[in-house]
Residue frames as a rotation matrix with the C-alpha (Angstrom) as fourth column:
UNK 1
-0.575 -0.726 0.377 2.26
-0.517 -0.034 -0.855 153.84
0.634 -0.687 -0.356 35.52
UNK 2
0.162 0.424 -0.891 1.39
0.345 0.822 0.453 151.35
0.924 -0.381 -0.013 38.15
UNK 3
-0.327 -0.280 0.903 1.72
-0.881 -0.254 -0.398 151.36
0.340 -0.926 -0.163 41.92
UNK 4
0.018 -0.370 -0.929 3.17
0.327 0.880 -0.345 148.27
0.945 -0.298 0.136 43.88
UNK 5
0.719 0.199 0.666 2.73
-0.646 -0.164 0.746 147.56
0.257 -0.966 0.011 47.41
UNK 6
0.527 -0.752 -0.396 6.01
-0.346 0.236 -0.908 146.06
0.776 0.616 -0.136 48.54
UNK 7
0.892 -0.286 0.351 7.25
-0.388 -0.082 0.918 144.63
-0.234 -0.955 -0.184 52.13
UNK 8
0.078 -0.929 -0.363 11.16
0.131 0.370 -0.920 144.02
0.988 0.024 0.150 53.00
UNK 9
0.634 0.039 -0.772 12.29
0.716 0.348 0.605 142.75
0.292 -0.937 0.193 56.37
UNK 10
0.872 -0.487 0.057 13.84
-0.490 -0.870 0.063 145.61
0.019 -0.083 -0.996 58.13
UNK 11
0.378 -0.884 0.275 17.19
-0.091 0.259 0.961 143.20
-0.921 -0.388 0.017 58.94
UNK 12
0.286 -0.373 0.883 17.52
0.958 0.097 -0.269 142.44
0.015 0.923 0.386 54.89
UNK 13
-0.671 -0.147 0.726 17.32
0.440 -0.868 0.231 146.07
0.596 0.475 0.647 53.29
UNK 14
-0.379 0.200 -0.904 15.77
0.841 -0.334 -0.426 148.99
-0.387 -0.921 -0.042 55.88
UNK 15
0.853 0.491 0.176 14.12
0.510 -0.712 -0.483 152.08
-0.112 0.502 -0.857 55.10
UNK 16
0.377 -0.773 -0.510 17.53
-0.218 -0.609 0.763 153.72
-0.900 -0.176 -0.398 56.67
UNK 17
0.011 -0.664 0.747 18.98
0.342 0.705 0.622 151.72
-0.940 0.249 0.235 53.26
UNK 18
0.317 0.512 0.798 16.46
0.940 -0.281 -0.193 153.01
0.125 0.812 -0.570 50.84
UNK 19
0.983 0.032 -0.181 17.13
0.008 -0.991 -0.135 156.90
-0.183 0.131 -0.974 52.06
UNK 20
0.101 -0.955 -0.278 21.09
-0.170 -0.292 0.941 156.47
-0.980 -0.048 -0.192 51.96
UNK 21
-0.695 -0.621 0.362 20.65
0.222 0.293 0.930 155.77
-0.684 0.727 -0.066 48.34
UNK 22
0.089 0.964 -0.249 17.79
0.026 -0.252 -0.967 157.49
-0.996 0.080 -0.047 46.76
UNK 23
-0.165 -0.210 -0.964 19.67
-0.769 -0.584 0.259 157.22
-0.618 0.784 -0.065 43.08
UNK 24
-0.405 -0.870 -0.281 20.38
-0.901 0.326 0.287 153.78
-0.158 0.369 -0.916 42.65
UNK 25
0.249 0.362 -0.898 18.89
-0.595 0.789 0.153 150.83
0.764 0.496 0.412 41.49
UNK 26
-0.199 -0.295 0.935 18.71
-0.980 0.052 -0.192 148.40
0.008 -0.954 -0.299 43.99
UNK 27
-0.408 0.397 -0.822 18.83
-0.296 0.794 0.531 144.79
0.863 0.460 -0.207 42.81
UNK 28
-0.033 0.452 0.891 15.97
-0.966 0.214 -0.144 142.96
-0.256 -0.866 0.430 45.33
UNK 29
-0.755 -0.326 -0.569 16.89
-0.340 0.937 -0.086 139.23
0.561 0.128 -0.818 46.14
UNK 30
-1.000 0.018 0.026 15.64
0.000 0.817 -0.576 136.16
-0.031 -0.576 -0.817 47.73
UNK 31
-0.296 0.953 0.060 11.88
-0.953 -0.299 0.055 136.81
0.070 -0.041 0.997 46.49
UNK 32
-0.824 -0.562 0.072 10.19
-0.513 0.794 0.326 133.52
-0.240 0.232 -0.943 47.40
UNK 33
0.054 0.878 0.476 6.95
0.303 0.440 -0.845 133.16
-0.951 0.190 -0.242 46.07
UNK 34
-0.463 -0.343 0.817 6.94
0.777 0.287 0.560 132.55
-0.427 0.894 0.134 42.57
UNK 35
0.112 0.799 0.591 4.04
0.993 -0.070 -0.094 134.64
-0.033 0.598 -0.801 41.77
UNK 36
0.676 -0.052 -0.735 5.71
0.277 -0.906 0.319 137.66
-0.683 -0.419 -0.599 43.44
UNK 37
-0.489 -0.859 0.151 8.71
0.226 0.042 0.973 136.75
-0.843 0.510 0.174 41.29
UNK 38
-0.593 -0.131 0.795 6.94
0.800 0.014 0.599 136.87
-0.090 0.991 0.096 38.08
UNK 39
0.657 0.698 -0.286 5.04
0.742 -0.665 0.082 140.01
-0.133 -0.266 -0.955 39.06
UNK 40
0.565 -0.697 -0.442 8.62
-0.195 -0.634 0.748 141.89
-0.802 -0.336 -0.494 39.44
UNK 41
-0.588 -0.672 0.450 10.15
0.359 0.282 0.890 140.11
-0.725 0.685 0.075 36.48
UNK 42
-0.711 -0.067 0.700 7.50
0.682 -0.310 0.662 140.98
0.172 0.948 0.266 33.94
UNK 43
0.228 0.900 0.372 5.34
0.866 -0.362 0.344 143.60
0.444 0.243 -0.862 35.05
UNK 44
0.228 -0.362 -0.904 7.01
0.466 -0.774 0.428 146.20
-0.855 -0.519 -0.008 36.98
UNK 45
0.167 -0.635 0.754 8.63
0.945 -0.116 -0.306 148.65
0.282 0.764 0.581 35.08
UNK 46
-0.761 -0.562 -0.323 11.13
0.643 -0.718 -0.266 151.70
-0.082 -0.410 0.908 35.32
UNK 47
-0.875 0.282 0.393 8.49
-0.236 -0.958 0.163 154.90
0.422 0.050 0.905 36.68
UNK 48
0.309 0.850 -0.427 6.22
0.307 0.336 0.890 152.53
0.900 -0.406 -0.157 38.42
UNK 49
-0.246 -0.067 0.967 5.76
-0.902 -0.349 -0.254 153.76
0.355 -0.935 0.026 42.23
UNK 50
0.191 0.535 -0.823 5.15
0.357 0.743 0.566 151.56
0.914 -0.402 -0.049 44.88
UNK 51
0.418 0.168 0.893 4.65
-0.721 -0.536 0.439 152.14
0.553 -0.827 -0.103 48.68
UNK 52
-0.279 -0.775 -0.568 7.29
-0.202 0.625 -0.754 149.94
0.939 -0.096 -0.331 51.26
UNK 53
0.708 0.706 -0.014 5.73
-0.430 0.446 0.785 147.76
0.561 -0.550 0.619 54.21
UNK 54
-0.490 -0.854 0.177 8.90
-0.668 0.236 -0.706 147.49
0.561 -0.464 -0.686 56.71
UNK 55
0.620 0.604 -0.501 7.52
0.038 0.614 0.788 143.99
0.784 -0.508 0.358 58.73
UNK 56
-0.103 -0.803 0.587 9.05
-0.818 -0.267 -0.509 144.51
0.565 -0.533 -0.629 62.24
């Protein structure tokens, strides 16, 4: 298991977003640095933790 450090603008997808859905997959868009992209595409995986960095 890994652990990912992870920031989303609070106007995209809030924390308030993450608790109203604590079951569900949550497809995450518009990554735009490639390297982040291929970090999430081939290294994550399901049971990895990570910790969420709301940028205000």
């Amino acid at each position: 298991m890994r652990y990912w450090l992870m920031k989303s603008e609070p106007y995209e997808f809030s924390i308030d977003d993450f608790s109203a859905l604590p079951t569900q997959t949550i497809a995450w868009e518009g990554v735009r640095n490639y390297q982040s992209r291929n970090f999430m595409r081939n290294q994550m995986a399901i049971g990895d933790q990570f910790f969420l960095s709301l940028v205000l």
